[in-house]
Each structure stands twice: as structure tokens, then as C-alpha cells.
C-alpha positions as CSV (number, residue, x, y, z in Angstrom):
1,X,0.0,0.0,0.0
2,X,1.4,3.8,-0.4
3,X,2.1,6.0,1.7
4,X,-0.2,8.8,2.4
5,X,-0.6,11.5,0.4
6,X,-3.0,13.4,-1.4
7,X,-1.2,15.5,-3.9
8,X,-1.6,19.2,-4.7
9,X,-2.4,19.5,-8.3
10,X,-5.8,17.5,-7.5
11,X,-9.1,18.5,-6.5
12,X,-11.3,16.2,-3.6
13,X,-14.8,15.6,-3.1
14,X,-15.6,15.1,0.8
15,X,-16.9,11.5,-0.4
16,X,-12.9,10.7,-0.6
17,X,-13.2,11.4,-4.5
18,X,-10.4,12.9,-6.5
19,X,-10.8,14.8,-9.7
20,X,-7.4,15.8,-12.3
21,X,-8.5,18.6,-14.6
22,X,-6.8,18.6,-17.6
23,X,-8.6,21.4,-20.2
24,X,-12.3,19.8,-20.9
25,X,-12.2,16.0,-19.4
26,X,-11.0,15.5,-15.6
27,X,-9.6,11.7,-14.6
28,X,-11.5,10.7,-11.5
29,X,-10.4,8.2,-8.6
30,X,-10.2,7.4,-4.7
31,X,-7.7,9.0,-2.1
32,X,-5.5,7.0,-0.2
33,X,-7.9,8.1,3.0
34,X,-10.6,6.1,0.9
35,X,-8.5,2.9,-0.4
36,X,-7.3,2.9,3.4
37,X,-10.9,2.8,4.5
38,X,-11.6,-0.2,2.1
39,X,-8.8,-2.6,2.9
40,X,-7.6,-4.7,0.0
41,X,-9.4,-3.5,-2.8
42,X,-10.8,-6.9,-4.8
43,X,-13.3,-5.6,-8.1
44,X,-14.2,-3.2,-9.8
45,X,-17.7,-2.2,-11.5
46,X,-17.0,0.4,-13.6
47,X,-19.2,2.4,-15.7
48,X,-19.6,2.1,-19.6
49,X,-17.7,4.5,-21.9
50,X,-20.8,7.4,-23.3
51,X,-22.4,6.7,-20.3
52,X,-22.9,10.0,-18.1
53,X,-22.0,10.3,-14.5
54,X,-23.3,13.1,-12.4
55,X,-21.4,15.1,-9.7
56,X,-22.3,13.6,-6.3
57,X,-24.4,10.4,-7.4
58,X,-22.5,6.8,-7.8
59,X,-21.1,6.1,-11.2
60,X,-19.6,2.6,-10.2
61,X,-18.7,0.2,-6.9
62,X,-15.6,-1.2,-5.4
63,X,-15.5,-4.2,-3.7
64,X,-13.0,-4.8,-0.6
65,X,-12.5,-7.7,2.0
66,X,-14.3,-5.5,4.3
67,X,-17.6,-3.6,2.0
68,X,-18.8,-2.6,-1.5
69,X,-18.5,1.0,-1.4
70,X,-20.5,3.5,-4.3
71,X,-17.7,5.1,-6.4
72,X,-19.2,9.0,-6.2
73,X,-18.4,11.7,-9.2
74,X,-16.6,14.4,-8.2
75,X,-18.1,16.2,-11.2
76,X,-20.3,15.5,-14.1
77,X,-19.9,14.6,-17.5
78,X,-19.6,11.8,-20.0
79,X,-17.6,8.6,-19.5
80,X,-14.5,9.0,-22.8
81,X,-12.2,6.4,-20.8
82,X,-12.4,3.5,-18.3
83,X,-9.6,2.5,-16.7
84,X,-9.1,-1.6,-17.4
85,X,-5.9,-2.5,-15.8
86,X,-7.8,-1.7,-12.9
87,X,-10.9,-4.2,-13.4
88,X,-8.3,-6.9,-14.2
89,X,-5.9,-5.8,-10.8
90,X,-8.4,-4.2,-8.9
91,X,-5.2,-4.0,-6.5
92,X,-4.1,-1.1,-8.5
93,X,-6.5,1.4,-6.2
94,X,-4.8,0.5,-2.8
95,X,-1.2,0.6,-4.1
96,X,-1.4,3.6,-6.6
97,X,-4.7,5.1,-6.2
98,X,-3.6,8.5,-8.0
99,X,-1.3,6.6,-10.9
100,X,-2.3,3.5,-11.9
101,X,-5.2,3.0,-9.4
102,X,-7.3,6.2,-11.7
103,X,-11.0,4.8,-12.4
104,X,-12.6,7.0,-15.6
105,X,-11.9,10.0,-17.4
106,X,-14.8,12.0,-18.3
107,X,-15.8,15.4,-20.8
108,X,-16.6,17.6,-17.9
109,X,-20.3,18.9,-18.9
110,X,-20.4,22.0,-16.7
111,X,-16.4,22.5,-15.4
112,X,-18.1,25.2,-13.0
113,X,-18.8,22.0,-10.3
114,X,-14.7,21.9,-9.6
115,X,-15.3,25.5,-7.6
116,X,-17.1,23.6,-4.6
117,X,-14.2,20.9,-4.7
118,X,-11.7,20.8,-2.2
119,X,-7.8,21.7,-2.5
120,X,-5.2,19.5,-1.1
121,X,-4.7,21.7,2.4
122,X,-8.7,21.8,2.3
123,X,-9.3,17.7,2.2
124,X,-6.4,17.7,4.8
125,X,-7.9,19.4,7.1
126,X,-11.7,17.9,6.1
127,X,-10.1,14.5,6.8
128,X,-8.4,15.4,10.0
129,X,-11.8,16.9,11.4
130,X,-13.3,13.1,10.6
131,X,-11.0,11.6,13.1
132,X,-11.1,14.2,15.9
């Protein structure tokens, strides 16, 4: 498993939902704090690419020793890619959940939705309150 971090250049969702903006389409995934939560991560139910997620409503389901947990968008838009080498090593989310570990990139329908996501110090300090 990594070690934790939650890197700057990303945006979080307080369901422990990450978001990595790049122009039009973001790539979404978990936090370590979420693959932590989970235990050893064991499948994956992705969505289909053209399907449409929306920001704060389930758009897939990871399976752990311990739960099935709803995957939650960060943002909304359309489903352009899935990420497979996940559904075949679902491992990938507990031991690189912001490389390899990513779940779906999708065409950001209204880009607006990243202002009420947190920043790295933000989710720090969101994440510290859960445990006080």
C-alpha cells in the first residue's frame, strides 16, 4: 500500500473522490484516505464509456475484503475512458490510487462543479476533522 498522500495538483470531493482537470475531461479516482478505509481492494464495476455520470451520485462500486462501497463523481460529464488494468488488478486502487489506481476519465459537462471541490490543504484538514 502507499504512503499517504493526497497531492496538490488534485481536487477532492468530501466522499474521498479525487478529480485531475486537464482542459475539458478531468480523470477521477479514490484518495488514499478512501483505499485505506476499504482494505484490500478486490473488483471493480466500472461504468460504460458514453455513459454519463453526475457530480455527487454513484457512477460505479468497489468491492474490498471488508464492504462494497458506491464510487461517487466528483463532477459531471460523460464517460470517454475507463480505466481496465484496474478491473483486471483491482489491487491497483490500494497501491497507486492517484497513478495507476485512476478509475474513468470523463468530458466535464459544466467545469463550474470543480469550484465547490476541495484543494489539497482543504481535504487535509476535512479528513483530520473526521478523526477528531
Amino acid at each position: 500500500m502507499s504512503d499517504e498522500t493526497y497531492p496538490a495538483k488534485l481536487r477532492y470531493h468530501p466522499e474521498h473522490d479525487w478529480a485531475r482537470v486537464d482542459g475539458d475531461e478531468a480523470t477521477f479516482g479514490i484518495t488514499w484516505y478512501a483505499q485505506d478505509a476499504l482494505g484490500e481492494v478486490v473488483f471493480y464495476d466500472p461504468p460504460a464509456v458514453g455513459d454519463t455520470v453526475t457530480a455527487g451520485s454513484s457512477y460505479g462500486e468497489l468491492e474490498s475484503v471488508k464492504a462494497v462501497s458506491d464510487i461517487i463523481a466528483p463532477a459531471s460529464g460523460e464517460v470517454i475512458a475507463v480505466n481496465d488494468k484496474v478491473s483486471d488488478a483491482p489491487e491497483l486502487v490500494n497501491s497507486d490510487p492517484y497513478g495507476d489506481g485512476w478509475l474513468i476519465t470523463v468530458r466535464l459537462s459544466d467545469p463550474s462543479e470543480l469550484d465547490a471541490l476541495m484543494d489539497e490543504p482543504g481535504y487535509r484538514g476535512y479528513i483530520a476533522g473526521l478523526s477528531a
